[in-house]
PAZA-516230 format. One record per residue (C-alpha): residue number from 1; residue in one letter; x, z, y. Coordinates in nm, 2 decimals, padded with zeros to 4 digits. Layout:
BEGIN
k / r / xx / zz / yy
NUM / A / X / Z / Y $
...
***
This chain:
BEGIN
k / r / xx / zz / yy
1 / X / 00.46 / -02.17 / 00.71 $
2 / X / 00.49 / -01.93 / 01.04 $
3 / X / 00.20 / -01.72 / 00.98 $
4 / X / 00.31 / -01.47 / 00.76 $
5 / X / 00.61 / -01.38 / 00.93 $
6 / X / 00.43 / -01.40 / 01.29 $
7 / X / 00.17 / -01.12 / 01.15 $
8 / X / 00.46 / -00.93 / 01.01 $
9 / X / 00.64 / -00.94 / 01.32 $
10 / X / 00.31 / -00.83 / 01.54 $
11 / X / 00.23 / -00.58 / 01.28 $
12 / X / 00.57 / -00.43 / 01.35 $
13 / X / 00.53 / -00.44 / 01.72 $
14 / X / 00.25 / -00.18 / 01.71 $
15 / X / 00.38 / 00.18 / 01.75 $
16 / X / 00.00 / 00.34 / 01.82 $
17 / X / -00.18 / 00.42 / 01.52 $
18 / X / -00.48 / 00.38 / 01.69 $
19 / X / -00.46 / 00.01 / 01.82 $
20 / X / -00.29 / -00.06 / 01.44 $
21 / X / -00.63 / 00.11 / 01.29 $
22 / X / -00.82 / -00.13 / 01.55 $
23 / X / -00.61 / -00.43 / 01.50 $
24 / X / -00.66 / -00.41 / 01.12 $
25 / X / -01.05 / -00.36 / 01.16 $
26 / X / -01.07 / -00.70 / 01.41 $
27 / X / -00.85 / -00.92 / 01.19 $
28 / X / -00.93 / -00.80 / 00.83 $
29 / X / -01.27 / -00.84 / 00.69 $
30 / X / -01.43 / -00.45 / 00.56 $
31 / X / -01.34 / -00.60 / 00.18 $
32 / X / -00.97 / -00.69 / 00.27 $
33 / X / -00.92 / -00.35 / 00.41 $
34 / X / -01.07 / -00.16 / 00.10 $
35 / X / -00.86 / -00.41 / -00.12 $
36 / X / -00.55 / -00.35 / 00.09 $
37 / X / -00.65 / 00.08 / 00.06 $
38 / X / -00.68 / 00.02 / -00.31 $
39 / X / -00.36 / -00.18 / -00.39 $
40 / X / -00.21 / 00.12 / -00.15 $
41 / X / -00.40 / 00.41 / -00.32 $
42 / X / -00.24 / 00.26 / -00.69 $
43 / X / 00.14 / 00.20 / -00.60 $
44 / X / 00.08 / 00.59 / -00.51 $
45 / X / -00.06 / 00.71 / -00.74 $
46 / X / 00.18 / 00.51 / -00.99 $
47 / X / 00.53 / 00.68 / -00.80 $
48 / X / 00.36 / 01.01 / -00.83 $
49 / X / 00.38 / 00.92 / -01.23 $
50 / X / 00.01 / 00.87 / -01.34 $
51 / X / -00.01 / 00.60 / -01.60 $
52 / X / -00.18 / 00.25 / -01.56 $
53 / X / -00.42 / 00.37 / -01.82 $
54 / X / -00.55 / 00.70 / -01.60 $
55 / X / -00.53 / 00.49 / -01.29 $
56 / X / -00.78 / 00.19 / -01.42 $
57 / X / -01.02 / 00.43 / -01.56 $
58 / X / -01.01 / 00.66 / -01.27 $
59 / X / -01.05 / 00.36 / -01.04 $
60 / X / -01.30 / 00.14 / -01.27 $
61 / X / -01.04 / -00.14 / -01.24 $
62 / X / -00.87 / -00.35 / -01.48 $
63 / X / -00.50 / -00.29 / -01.58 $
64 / X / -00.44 / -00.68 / -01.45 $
65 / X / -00.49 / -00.47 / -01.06 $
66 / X / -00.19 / -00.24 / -01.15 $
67 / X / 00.03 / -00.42 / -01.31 $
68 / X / 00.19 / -00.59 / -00.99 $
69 / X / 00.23 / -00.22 / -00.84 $
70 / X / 00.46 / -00.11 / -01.18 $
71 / X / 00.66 / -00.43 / -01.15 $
72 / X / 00.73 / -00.37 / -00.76 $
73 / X / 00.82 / 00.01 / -00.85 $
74 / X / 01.04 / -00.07 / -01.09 $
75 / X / 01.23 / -00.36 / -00.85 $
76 / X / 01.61 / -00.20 / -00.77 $
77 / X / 01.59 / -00.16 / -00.38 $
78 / X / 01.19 / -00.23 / -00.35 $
79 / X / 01.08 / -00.20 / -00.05 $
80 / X / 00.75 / -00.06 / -00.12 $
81 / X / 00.92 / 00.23 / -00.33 $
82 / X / 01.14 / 00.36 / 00.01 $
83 / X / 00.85 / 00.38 / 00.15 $
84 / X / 00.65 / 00.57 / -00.05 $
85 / X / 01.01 / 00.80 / -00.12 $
86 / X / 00.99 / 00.83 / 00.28 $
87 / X / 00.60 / 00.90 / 00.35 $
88 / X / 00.55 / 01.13 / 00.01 $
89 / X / 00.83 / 01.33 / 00.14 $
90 / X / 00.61 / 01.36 / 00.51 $
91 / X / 00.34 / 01.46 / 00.32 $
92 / X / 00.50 / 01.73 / 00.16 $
93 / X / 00.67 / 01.85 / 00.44 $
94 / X / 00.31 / 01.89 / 00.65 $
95 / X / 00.15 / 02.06 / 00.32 $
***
């Protein structure tokens, strides 16, 4: 199957954070997008070092929604954890 890696690719293409913001409002239903923030918002708030426990009852969520967050984190070379270790350090540096 194409699709995934044609819509990484496209995704990837867009420099302007406006026509991404656009792009994602057009193709992803309102729930997708909150889902997408949330699953965002956790693997944050999990680098910063807040347990699954504080993070489900902070979010009214099951631990089942974190759990696949933690496993990524702890992954040797994850992608998702570079990342964060790059955009964190942005939003420090603007603080």
């Amino acid at each position: 199957m194409q699709s995934p890696v044609d819509f990484a690719n496209v995704l990837a293409e867009i420099t302007d954070p406006i026509v991404m913001r656009n792009f994602i409002r057009e193709i992803l239903t309102p729930k997708e997008i909150d889902d997408f923030a949330l699953r965002w918002q956790l693997v944050k708030e999990l680098y910063r070092g807040d347990t699954q426990r504080t993070i489900a009852a902070r979010h009214h969520i099951s631990l089942c929604k974190i759990t696949r967050g933690s496993k990524i984190l702890k992954k040797k070379n994850s992608v998702t954890r570079n990342i964060l270790d790059k955009h964190l350090k942005e939003e420090e540096i603007k603080q």
